[in-house]
Structure formats: structure tokens, C-alpha cells
DRENBA-469892 format. One record per atom (N, C-alpha, C): x, y, z; atom name. Coordinates in nm, 2 decimals. Example, Ala and Ser with C-alpha at 12.3 -4.5 7.8 and 13.67 -1.06 7.14 Angstrom:
BEGIN
REC,1.32,-0.57,0.78,N
REC,1.23,-0.45,0.78,CA
REC,1.32,-0.33,0.78,C
REC,1.28,-0.22,0.71,N
REC,1.37,-0.11,0.71,CA
REC,1.29,0.00,0.79,C
END
This chain:
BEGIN
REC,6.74,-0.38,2.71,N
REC,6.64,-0.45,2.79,CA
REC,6.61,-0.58,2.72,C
REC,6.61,-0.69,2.79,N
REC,6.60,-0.79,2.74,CA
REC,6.42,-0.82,2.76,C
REC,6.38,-0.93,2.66,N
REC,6.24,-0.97,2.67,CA
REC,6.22,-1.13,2.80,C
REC,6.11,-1.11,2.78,N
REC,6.07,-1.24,2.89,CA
REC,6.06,-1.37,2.82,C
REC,6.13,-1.45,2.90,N
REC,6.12,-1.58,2.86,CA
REC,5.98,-1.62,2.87,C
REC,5.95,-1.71,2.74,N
REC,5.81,-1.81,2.72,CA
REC,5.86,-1.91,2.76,C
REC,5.75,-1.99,2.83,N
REC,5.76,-2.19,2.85,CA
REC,5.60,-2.23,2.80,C
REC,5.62,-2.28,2.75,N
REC,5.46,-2.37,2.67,CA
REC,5.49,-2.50,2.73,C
REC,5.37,-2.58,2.76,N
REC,5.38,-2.72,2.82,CA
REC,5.22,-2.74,2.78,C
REC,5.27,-2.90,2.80,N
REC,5.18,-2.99,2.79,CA
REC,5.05,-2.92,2.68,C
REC,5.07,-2.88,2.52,N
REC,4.96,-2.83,2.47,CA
REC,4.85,-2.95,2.43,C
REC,4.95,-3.08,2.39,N
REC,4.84,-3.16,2.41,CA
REC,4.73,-3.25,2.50,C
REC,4.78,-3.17,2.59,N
REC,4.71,-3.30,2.73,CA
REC,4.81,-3.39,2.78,C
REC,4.88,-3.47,2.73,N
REC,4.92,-3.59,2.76,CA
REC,5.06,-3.60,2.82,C
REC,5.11,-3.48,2.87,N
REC,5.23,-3.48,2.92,CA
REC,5.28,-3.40,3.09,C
REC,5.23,-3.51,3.13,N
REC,5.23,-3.46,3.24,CA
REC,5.34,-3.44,3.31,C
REC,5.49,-3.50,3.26,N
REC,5.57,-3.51,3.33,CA
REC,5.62,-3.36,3.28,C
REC,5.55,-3.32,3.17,N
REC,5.60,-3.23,3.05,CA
REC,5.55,-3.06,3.13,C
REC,5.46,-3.08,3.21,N
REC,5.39,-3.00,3.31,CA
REC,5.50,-2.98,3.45,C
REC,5.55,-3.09,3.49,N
REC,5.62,-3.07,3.59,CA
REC,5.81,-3.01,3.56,C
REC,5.80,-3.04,3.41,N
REC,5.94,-2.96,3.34,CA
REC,5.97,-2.80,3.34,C
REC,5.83,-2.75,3.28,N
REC,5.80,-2.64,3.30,CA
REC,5.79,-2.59,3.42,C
REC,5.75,-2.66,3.55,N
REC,5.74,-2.56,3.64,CA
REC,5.88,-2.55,3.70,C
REC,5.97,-2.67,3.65,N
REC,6.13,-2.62,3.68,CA
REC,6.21,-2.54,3.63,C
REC,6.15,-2.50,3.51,N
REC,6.24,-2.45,3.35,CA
REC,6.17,-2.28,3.45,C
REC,6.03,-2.29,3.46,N
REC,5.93,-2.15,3.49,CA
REC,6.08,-2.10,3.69,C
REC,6.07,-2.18,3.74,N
REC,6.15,-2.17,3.87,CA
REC,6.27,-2.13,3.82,C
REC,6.36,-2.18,3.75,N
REC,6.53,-2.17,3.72,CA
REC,6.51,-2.04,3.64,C
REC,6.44,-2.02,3.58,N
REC,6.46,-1.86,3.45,CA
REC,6.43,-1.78,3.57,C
REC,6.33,-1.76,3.64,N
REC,6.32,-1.67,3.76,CA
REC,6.42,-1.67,3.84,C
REC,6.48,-1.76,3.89,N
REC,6.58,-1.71,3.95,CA
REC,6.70,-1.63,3.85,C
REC,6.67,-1.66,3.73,N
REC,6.82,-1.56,3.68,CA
REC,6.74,-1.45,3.62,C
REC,6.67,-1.42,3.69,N
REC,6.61,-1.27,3.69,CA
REC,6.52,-1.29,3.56,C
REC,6.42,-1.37,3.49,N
REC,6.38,-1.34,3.39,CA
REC,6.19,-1.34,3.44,C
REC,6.13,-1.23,3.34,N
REC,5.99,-1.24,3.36,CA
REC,5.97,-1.38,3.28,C
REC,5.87,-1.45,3.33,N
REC,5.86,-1.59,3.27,CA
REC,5.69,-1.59,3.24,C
REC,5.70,-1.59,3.10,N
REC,5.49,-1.60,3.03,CA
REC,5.50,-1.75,3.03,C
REC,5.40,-1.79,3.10,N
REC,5.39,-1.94,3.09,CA
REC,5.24,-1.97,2.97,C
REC,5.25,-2.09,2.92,N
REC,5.14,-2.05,2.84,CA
REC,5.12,-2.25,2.78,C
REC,5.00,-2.31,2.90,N
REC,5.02,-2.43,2.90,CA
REC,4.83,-2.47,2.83,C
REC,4.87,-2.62,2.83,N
REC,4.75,-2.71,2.76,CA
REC,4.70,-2.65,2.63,C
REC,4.58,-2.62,2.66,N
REC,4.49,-2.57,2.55,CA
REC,4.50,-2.45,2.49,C
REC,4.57,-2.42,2.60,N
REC,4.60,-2.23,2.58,CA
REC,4.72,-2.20,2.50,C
REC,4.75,-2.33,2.44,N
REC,4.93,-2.32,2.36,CA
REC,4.87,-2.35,2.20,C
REC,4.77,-2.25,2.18,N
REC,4.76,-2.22,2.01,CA
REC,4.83,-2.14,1.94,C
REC,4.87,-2.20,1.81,N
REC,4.97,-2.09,1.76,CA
REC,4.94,-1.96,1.74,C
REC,4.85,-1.94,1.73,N
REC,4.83,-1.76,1.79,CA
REC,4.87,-1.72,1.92,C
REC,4.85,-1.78,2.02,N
REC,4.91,-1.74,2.16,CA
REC,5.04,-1.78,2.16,C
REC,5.06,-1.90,2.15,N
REC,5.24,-1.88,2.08,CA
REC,5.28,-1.79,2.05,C
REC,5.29,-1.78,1.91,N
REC,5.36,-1.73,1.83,CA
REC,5.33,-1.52,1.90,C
REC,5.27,-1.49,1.95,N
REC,5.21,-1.37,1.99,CA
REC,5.31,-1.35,2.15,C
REC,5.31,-1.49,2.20,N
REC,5.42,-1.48,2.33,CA
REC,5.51,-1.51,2.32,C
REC,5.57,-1.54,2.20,N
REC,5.75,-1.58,2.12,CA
REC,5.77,-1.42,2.08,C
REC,5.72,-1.33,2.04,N
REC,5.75,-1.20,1.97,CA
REC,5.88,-1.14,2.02,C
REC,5.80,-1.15,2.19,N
REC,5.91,-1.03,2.27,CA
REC,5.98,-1.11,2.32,C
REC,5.99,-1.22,2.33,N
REC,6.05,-1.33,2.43,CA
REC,6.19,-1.35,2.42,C
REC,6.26,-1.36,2.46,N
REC,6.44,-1.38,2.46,CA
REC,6.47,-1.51,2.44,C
REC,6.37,-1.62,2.49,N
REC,6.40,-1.72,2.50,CA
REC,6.27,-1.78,2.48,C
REC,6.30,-1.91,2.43,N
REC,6.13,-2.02,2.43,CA
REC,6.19,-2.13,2.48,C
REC,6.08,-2.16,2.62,N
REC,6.15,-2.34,2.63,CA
REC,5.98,-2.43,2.59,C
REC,6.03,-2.53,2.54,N
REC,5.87,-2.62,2.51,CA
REC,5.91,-2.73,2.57,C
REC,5.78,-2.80,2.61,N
REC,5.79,-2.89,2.68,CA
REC,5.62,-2.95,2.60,C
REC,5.67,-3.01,2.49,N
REC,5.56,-3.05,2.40,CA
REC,5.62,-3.16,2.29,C
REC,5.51,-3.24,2.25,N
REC,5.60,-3.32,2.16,CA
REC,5.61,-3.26,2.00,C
REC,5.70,-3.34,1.98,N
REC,5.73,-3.32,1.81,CA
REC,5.72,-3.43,1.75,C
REC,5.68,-3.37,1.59,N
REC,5.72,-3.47,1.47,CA
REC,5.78,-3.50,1.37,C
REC,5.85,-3.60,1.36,N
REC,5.96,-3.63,1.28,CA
REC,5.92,-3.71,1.18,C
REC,5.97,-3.68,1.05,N
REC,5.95,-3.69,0.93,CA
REC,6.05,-3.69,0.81,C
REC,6.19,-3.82,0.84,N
REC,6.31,-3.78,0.78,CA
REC,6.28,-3.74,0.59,C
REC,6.14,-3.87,0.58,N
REC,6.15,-3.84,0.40,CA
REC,6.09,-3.73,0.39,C
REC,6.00,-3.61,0.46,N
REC,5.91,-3.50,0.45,CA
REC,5.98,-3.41,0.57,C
REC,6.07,-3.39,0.57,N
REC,6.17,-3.24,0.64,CA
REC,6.05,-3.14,0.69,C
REC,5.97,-3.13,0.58,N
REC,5.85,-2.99,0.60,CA
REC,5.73,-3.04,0.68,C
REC,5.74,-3.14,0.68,N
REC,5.63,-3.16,0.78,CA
REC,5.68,-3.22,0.96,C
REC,5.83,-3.18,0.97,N
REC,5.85,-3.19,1.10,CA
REC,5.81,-3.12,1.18,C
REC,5.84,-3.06,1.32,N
REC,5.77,-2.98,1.37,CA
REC,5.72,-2.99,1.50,C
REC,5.73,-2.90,1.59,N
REC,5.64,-2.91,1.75,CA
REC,5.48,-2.91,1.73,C
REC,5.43,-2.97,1.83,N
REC,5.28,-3.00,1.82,CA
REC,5.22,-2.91,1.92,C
REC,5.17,-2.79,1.86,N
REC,5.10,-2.76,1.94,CA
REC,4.96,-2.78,2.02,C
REC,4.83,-2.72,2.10,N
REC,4.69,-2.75,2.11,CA
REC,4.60,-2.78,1.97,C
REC,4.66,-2.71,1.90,N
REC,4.58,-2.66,1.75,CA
REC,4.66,-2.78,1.66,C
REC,4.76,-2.86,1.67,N
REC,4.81,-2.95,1.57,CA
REC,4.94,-2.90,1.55,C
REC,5.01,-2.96,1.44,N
REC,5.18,-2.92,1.41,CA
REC,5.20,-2.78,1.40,C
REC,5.26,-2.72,1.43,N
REC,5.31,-2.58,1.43,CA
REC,5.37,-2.56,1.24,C
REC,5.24,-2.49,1.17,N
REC,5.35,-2.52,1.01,CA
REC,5.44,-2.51,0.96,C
REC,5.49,-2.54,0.88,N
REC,5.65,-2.50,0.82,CA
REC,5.65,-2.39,0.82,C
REC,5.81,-2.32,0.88,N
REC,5.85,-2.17,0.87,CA
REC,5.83,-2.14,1.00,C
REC,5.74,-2.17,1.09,N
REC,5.68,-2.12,1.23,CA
REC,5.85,-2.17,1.36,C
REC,5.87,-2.28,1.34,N
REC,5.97,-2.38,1.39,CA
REC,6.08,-2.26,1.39,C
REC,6.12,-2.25,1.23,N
REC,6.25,-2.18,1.25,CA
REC,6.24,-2.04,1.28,C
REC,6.11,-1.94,1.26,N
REC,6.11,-1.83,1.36,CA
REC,6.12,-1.89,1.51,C
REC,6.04,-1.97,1.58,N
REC,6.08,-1.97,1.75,CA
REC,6.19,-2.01,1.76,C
REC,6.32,-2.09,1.65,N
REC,6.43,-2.12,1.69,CA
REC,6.56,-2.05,1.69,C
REC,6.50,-1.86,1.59,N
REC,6.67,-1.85,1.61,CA
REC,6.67,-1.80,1.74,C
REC,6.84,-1.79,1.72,N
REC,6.90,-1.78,1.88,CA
REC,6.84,-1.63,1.95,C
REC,6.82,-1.63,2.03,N
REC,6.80,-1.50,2.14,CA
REC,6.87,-1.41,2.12,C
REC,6.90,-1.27,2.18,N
REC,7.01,-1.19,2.24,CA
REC,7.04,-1.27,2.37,C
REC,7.19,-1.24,2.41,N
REC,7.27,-1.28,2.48,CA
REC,7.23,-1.26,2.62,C
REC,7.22,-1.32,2.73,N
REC,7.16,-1.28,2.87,CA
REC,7.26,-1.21,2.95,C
REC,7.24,-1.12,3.02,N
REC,7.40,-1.07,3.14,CA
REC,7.45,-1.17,3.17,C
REC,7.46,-1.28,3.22,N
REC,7.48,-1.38,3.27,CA
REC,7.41,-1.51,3.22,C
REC,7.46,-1.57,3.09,N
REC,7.42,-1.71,3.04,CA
REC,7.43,-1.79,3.10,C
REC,7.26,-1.86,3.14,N
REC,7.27,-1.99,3.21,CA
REC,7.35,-2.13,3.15,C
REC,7.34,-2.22,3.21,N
REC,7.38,-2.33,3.13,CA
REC,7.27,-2.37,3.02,C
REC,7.33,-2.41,2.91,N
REC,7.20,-2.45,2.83,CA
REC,7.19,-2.61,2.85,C
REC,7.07,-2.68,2.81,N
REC,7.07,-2.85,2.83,CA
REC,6.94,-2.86,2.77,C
REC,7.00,-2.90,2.66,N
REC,6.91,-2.97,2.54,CA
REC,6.90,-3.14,2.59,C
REC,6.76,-3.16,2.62,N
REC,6.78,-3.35,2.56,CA
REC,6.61,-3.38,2.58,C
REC,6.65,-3.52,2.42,N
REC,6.50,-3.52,2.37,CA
REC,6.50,-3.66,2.44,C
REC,6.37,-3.73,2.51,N
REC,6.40,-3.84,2.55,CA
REC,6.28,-3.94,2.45,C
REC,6.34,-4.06,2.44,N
REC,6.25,-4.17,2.39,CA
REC,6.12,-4.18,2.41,C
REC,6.03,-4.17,2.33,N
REC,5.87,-4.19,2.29,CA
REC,5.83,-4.01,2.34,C
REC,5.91,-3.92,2.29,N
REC,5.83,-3.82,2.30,CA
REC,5.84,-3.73,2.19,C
REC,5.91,-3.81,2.06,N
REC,5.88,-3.75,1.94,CA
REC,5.74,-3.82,1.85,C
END
């Protein structure tokens, strides 16, 4: 048995388009049969995070990040609560178990939202 996909959006307020990503990311995993924990704005503290990544098969975020080429360790997704700390990043990133049927995946980061 596979776990339910997480979607976090907009934890800081300011992404509104980032609100309407998720409710497509939340629509497309439903249809390939996945429970979907949605877990947006204020409510995306790394405790509820990291507590809704456990069982989750998959994480999609729709939140910004920060980049930091001379400080690696202080890169990172921004959660409600501030940068998600070092170590936290690479637990929500390893890969999942495999789905019955793999969607397409589509990674892309667009300009002014790091």
C-alpha cells in the first residue's frame, strides 16, 4: 500500500499563483488514484509538514526557496515558520516508492521565485 501524497502551498502568503498550482497538482494526483493531504498558508509549519511527509509517497511544494551558492547549508524551502533547516530538505526529497502507474514527472523552477 502506497501512502498519500502531500501538496503544501503558498506557506508564506504571497503566492498566489502558487495556490492555484496546487489545486492542479491536488486535481492530477486524484485522478491517479492518490489520497491527497493538502496543507496550505499558515498551516505549512515544519511540524505539520514534516508530520504530513512521514506517510506520504510523494511531496509536491508550491513555496519559495533559498539559494545560497557560498552557504549550501543555508539553502532550502521556506516554510510559514521560516527556512525549513538543514537535513529537513533532504528527508522530504528522497525518492518515493514507485506508483502502479508513474505519472509524468515535471520539475520547473520559474524566475523571481527563489
Amino acid at each position: 500500500m502506497r501512502g498519500p501524497a502531500l501538496v503544501v502551498d503558498d506557506p508564506t502568503l504571497d503566492l498566489p499563483i502558487g495556490r492555484a498550482e496546487a489545486d492542479a497538482a491536488t486535481r492530477r494526483l486524484s485522478e491517479y488514484g492518490l489520497d491527497v493531504v493538502r496543507v496550505s498558508g499558515p498551516d505549512a509549519t515544519l511540524p505539520r509538514v514534516t508530520q504530513a511527509a512521514a506517510p506520504a509517497s510523494l511531496v509536491h511544494m508550491a513555496a519559495h526557496d533559498r539559494a545560497d551558492p557560498f552557504q549550501p547549508e543555508r539553502c532550502g524551502l521556506v516554510l510559514s515558520t521560516g527556512p525549513l533547516p538543514p537535513g529537513i530538505a533532504e528527508l522530504l526529497a528522497e525518492p518515493p516508492a514507485p506508483l502502479a502507474a508513474d505519472p509524468p514527472t515535471v520539475v520547473e523552477r520559474r524566475a523571481g521565485e527563489i
